[in-house]
C-alpha positions as CSV (number, residue, x, y, z in Angstrom):
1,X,66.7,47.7,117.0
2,X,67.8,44.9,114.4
3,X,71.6,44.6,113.1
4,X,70.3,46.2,109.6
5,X,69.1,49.0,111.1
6,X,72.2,49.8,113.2
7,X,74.0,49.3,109.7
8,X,72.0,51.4,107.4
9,X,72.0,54.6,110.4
10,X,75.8,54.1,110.5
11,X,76.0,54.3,106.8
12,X,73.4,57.3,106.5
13,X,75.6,59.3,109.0
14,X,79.0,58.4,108.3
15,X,77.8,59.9,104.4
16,X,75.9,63.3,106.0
17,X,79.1,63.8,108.0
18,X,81.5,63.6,104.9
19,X,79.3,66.2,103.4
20,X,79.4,68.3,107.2
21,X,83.0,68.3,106.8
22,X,82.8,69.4,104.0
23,X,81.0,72.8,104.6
24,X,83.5,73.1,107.7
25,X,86.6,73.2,105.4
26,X,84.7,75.2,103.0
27,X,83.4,77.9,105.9
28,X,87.4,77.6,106.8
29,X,88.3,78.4,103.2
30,X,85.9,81.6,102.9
31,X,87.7,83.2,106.5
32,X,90.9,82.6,104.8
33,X,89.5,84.4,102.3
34,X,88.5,87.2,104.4
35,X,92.3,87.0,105.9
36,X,93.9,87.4,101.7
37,X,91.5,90.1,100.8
38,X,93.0,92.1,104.1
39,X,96.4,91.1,102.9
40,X,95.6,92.7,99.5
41,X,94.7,96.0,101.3
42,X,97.7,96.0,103.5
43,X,100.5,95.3,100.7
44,X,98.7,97.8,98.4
45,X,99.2,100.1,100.7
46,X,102.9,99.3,101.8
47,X,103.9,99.2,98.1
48,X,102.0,103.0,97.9
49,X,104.2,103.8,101.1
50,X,107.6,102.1,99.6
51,X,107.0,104.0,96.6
52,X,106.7,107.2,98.0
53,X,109.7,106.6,100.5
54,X,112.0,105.7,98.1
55,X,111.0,109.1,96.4
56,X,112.1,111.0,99.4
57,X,115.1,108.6,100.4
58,X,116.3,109.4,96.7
59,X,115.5,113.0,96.5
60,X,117.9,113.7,99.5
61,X,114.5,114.9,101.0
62,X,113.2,117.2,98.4
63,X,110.3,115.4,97.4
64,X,107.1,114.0,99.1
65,X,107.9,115.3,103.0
66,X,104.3,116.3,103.3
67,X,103.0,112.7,101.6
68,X,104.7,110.4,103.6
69,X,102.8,110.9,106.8
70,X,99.2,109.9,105.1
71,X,100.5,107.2,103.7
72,X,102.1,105.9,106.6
73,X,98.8,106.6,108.3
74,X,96.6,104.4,105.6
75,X,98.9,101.5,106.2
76,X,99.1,101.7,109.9
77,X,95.0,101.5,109.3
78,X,95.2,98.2,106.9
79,X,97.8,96.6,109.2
80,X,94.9,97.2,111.6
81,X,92.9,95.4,109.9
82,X,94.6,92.5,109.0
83,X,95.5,92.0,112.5
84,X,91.5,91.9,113.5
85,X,90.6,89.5,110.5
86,X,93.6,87.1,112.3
87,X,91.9,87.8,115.2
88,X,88.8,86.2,114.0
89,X,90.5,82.9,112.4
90,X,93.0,82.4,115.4
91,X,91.1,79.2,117.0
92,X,90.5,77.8,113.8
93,X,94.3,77.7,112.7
94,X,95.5,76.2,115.9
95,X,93.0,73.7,115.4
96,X,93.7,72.2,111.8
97,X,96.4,69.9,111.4
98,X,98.8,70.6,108.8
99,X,98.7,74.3,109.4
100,X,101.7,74.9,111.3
101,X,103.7,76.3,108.4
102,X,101.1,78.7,107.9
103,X,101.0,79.9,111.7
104,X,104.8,80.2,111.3
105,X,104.5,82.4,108.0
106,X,102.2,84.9,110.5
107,X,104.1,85.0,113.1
108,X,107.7,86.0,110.7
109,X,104.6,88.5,108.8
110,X,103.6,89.9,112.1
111,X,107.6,90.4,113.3
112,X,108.1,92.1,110.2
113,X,105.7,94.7,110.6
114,X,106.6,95.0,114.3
115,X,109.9,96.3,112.9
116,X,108.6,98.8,110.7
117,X,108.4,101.1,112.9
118,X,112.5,101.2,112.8
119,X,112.3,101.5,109.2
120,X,110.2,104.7,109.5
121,X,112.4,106.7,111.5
122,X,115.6,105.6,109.5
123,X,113.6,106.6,106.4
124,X,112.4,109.8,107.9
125,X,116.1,110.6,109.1
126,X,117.5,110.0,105.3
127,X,119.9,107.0,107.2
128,X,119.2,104.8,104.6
129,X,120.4,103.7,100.6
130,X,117.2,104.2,98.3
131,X,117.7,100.4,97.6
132,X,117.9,99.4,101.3
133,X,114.4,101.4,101.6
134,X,113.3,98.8,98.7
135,X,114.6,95.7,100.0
136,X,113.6,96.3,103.7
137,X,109.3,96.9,102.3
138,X,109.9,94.3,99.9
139,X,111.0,91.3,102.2
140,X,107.8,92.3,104.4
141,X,105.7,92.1,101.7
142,X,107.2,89.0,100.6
143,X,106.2,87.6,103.7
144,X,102.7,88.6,103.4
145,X,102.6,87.1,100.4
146,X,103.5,84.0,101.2
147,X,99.9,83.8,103.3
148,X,98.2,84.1,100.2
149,X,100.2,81.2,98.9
150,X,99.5,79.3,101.4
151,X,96.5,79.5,101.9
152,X,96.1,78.9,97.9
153,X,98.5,75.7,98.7
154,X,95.9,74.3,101.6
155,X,92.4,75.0,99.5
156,X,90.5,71.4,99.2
157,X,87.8,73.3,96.4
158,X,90.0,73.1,93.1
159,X,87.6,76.2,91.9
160,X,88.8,78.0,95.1
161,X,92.8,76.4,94.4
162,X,91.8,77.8,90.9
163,X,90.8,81.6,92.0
164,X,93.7,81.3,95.0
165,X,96.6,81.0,92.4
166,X,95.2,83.0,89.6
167,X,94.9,86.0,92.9
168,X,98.4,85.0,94.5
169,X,100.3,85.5,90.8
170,X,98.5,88.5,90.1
171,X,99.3,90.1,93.7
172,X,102.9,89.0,92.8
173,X,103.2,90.3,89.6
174,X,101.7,93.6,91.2
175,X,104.3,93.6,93.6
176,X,106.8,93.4,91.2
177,X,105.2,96.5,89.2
178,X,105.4,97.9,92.7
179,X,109.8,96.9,93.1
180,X,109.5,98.2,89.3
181,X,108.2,101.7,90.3
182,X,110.3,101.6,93.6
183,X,113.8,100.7,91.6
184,X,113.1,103.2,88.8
185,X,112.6,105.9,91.2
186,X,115.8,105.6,92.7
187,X,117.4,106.0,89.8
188,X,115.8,108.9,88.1
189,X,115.6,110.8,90.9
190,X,119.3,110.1,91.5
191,X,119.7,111.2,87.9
192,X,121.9,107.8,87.1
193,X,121.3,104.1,86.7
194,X,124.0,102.2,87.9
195,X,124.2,98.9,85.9
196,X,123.2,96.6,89.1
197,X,120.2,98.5,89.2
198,X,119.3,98.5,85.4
199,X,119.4,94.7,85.3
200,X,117.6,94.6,88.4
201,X,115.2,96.5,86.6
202,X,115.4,93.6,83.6
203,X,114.8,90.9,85.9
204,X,111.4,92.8,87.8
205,X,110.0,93.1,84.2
206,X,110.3,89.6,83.0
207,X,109.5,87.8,86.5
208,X,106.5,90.2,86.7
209,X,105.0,89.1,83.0
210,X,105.9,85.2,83.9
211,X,103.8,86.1,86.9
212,X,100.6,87.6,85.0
213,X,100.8,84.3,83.0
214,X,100.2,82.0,85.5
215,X,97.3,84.5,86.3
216,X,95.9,84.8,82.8
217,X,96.1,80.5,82.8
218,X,94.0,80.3,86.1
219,X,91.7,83.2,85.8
220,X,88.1,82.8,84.9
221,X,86.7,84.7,81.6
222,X,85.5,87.6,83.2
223,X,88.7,88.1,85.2
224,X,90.5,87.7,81.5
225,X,88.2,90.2,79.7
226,X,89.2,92.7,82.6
227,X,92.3,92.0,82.2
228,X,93.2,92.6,78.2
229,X,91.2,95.7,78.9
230,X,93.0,96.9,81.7
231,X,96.4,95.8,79.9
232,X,95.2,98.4,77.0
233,X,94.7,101.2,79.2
234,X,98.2,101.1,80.6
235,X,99.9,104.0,78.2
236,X,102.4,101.0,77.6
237,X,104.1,103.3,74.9
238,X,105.0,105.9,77.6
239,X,105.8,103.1,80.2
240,X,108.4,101.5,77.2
241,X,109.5,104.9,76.3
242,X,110.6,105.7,80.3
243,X,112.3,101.9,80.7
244,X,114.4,102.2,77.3
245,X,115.6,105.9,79.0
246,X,116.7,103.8,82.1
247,X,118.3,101.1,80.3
248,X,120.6,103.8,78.2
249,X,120.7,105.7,81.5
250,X,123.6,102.9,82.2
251,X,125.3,103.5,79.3
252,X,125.4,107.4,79.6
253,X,125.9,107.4,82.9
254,X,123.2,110.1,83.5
255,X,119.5,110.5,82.9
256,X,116.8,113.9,83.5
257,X,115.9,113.5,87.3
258,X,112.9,115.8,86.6
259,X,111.7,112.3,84.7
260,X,111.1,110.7,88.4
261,X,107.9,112.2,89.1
262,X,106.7,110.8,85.2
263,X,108.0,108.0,85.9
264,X,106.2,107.6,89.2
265,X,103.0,108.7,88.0
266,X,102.9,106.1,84.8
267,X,103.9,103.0,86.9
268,X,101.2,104.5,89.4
269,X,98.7,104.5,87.4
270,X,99.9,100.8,86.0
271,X,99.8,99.6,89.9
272,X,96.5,101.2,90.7
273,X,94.6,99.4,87.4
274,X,96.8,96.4,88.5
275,X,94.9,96.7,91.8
276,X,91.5,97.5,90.6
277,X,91.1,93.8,89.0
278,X,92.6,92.7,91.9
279,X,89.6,93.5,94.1
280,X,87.1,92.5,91.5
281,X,89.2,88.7,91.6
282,X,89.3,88.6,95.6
283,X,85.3,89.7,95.4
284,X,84.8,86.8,93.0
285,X,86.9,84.9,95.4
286,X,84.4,85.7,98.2
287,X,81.5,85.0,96.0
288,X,82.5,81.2,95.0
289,X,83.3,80.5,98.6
290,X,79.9,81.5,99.6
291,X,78.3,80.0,96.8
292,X,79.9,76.6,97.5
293,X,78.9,76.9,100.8
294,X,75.2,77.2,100.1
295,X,75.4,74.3,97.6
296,X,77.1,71.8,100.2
297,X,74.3,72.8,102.4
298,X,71.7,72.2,100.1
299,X,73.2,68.7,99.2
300,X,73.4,68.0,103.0
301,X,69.9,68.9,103.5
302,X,68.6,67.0,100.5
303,X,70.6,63.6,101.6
304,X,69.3,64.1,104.9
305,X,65.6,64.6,103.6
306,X,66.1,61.0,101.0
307,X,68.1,59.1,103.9
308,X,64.9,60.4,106.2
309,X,62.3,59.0,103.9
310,X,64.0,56.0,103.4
311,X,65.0,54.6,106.9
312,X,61.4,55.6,107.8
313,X,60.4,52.8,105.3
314,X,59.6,49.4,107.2
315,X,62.0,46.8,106.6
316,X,61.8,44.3,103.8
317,X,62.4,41.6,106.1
318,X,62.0,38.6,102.9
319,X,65.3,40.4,101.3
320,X,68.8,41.1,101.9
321,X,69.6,44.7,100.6
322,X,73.2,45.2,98.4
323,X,75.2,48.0,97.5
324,X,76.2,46.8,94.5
325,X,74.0,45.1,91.8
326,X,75.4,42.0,90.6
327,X,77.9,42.2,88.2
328,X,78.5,46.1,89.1
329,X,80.9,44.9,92.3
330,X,84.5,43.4,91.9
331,X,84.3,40.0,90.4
332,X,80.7,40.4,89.2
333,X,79.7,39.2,93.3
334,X,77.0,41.3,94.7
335,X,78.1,42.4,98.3
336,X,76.2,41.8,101.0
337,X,75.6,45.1,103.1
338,X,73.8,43.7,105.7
339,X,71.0,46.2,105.3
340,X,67.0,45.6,106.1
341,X,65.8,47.4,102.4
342,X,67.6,46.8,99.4
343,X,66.1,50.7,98.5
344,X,67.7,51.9,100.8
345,X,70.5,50.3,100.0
346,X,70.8,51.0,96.4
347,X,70.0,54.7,97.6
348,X,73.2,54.8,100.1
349,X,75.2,53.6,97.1
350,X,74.1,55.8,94.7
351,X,75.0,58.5,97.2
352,X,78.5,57.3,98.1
353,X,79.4,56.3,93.8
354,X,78.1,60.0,93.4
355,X,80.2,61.8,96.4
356,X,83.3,59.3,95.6
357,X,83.1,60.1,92.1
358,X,82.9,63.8,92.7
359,X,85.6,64.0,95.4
360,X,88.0,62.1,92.7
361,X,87.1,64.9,90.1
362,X,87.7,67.7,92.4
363,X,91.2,65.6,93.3
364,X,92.4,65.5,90.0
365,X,91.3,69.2,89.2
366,X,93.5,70.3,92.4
367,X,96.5,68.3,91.4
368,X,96.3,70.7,88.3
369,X,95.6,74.1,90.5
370,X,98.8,72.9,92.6
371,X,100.9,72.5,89.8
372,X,101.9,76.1,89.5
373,X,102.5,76.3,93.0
374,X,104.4,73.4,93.1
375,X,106.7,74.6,90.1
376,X,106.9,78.2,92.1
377,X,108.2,76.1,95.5
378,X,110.6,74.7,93.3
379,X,111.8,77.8,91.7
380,X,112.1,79.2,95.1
381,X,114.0,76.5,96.9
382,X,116.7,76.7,93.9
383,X,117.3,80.4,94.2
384,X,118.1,79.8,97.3
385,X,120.4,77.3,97.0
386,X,122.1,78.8,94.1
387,X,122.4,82.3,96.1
388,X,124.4,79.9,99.1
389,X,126.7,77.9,96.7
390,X,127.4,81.0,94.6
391,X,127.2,83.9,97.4
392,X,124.9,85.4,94.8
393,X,121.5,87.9,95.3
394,X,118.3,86.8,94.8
395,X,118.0,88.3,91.2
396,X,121.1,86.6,90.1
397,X,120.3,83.5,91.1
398,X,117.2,84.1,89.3
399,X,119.0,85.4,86.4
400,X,121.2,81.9,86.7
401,X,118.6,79.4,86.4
402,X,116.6,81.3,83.6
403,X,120.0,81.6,81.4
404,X,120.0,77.9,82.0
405,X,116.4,77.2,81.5
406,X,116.8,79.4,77.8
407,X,120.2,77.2,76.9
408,X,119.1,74.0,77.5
409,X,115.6,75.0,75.7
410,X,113.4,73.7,79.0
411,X,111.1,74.6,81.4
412,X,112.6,76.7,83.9
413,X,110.5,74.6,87.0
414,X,112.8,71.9,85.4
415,X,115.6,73.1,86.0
416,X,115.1,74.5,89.1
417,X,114.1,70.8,90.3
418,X,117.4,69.3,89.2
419,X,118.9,72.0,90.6
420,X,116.9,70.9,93.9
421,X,118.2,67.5,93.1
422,X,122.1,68.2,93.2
423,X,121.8,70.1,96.5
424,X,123.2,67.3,98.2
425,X,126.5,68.0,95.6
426,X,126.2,72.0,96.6
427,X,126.7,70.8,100.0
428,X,129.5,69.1,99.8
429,X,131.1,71.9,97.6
430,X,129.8,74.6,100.4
């Protein structure tokens, strides 16, 4: 076989396995999929369970003894199936470099829910504070979040990225809801706000609405139409009503505790419509994955069909073939490719300008997906360097950085990065 030959095969496969690789990381992209959409079932049914515990915890008993058990039941049933989907994806973690964050975010999410159990049995005992019962399901949750992030954070697609983030904020903002209903619980049923919980309460509220933003900017149309409709059958005027009661709940010192089981019912209801576009954004989520999987498969089958036809052509031996016309190459100088055909030369170069160019698009499209993950990480990273330095919670350090962000007029991503930027100085200081 002649040099030319050997070239233009190399070529020809080099390009088919670009696109090969392709439908690999795409194929990973839809298991991860799989692996968020069983996240989605497990959390919504923690943040039912939370809910209902925090009921009892705070009722001294009283209420919901013969719920609990179910509940526990349905989320024993998710975490089930969560564990099988990791099951299934197990060798293909390991085996993809870069991933070793994620595998440590499952093994802290799978420790978590090994010490649940615990939880249970202190919560069935009445051993522990309403807002211990919050924090312990809400830092478990947290860290099954944080799969969904980053797995978002890992996506090559930027329509995937896209439909990752818009999901991820919307699941946070629904967890949020979730602390919402959880804190406001505790405190009706109590029959007193305290005023650590009432601006705990203040800060759930306003991260959750920054939270549905980011997932209004990223969703697609449809996902938006379901969402102002949803947002309109929320009885906000009875959910506003209930939170102004709480907020003067601290000033009066005292507040109806027969108002608990309204005020679980309306954030219930907010939760479950929360959770109803939820599924309808991780089906679409499913859908695109699938969908870009079939096109890179028909693009890898049409390349192979052209890059068939043409290396079956017999060699133009009177010619040199070139990938780029004259003029079109750096300098205006044709380059030599070393080819037999110069059509099937211009062919392989009108395949690689078109995969090039479309990998640079999809590039560019990511680097604006990422950007709200990017500014979250940030966020993130401040809090907790604030709560160190200042020996503060994670709501005041939130609290911190926004008062700062609203002073100074900027972005609050900007501040938390020069916050991220003087660390060195909160050292020192430490």
């Amino acid at each position: 076989m002649d040099d030319g030959y050997r070239n233009r095969g190399a070529a020809a496969a080099y390009l088919l396995a670009s696109k090969r690789c392709e439908i690999l990381g795409l194929e990973h992209l839809l298991r991860m999929g799989q692996v968020v959409t069983a996240v989605s079932e497990l959390v919504h049914a923690m943040q039912r369970e939370r809910g209902i515990s925090n009921l009892y915890v705070a009722s001294g008993g009283e209420r919901c003894r013969d719920r609990l058990p179910a509940l526990v039941q349905i989320t024993r049933e998710a975490e089930g199936a969560f564990r099988d989907r990791l099951a299934q994806v197990d060798s293909d973690l390991a085996g993809v470099p870069g991933n070793s964050r994620l595998l440590s975010r499952i093994a802290y999410a799978l420790h978590g829910l090994e010490e649940l159990c615990t939880v249970r049995e202190r919560v069935r005992e009445l051993s522990l504070q309403p807002e211990a019962v919050i924090d312990g399901y809400s830092a478990l949750v947290q860290s099954l979040l944080a799969l969904v992030f980053e797995a978002a954070d890992a996506a090559a697609d930027p329509d995937v990225s896209r439909a990752l983030v818009a999901l991820f904020h919307l699941m946070q903002g629904k967890e949020l809801a979730g602390q919402e209903r959880a804190v406001g619980v505790g405190g009706f049923a109590r029959g007193g706000f305290s005023n650590s919980l009432s601006e705990r309460l203040r800060h759930l509220i306003d991260h959750q609405e920054r939270c549905f933003q980011v997932f209004a900017d990223f969703a697609d149309q449809t996902q938006l139409g379901e969402w102002w409709n949803a947002r309109g059958a929320e009885a906000p005027a009875e959910l506003e009503r209930l939170r102004r009661i709480a907020f003067s709940g601290a000033m009066k010192g005292a507040v109806d505790r027969a108002l608990s089981d309204v005020w679980f019912r309306v954030t219930s209801e907010r939760i479950d419509a929360l959770r109803q576009i939820e599924d309808r954004v991780e089906h679409g989520l499913m859908a695109l994955c699938r969908r870009r999987i079939a096109e890179a498969r028909r693009d890898l089958e049409s390349h192979r069909n052209h890059l068939d036809a043409l290396t079956a052509t017999p060699p133009d031996t009177g010619a040199l073939a070139v990938f780029f016309d004259r003029g079109a190459a750096p300098g205006g100088e044709a380059v030599d490719t070393g080819c037999a055909s110069p059509q099937l030369g211009r062919s392989l170069i009108d395949l690689v300008r078109s995969q090039s160019a479309r990998l640079q698009t999809m590039s560019e499209e990511l680097e604006q997906a990422r950007a709200a993950l990017a500014d979250r990480k940030a966020i993130e990273k401040a809090k907790g360097l604030i709560m160190r330095h200042r020996r503060i919670n994670e709501d005041q350090a939130y609290r911190f950085l926004r008062e700062v962000a609203m002073a100074q007029s900027r972005k609050l991503a900007d501040v938390a990065r020069d916050t991220i930027a003087m660390s060195d100085i909160f050292r020192e200081r430490g």
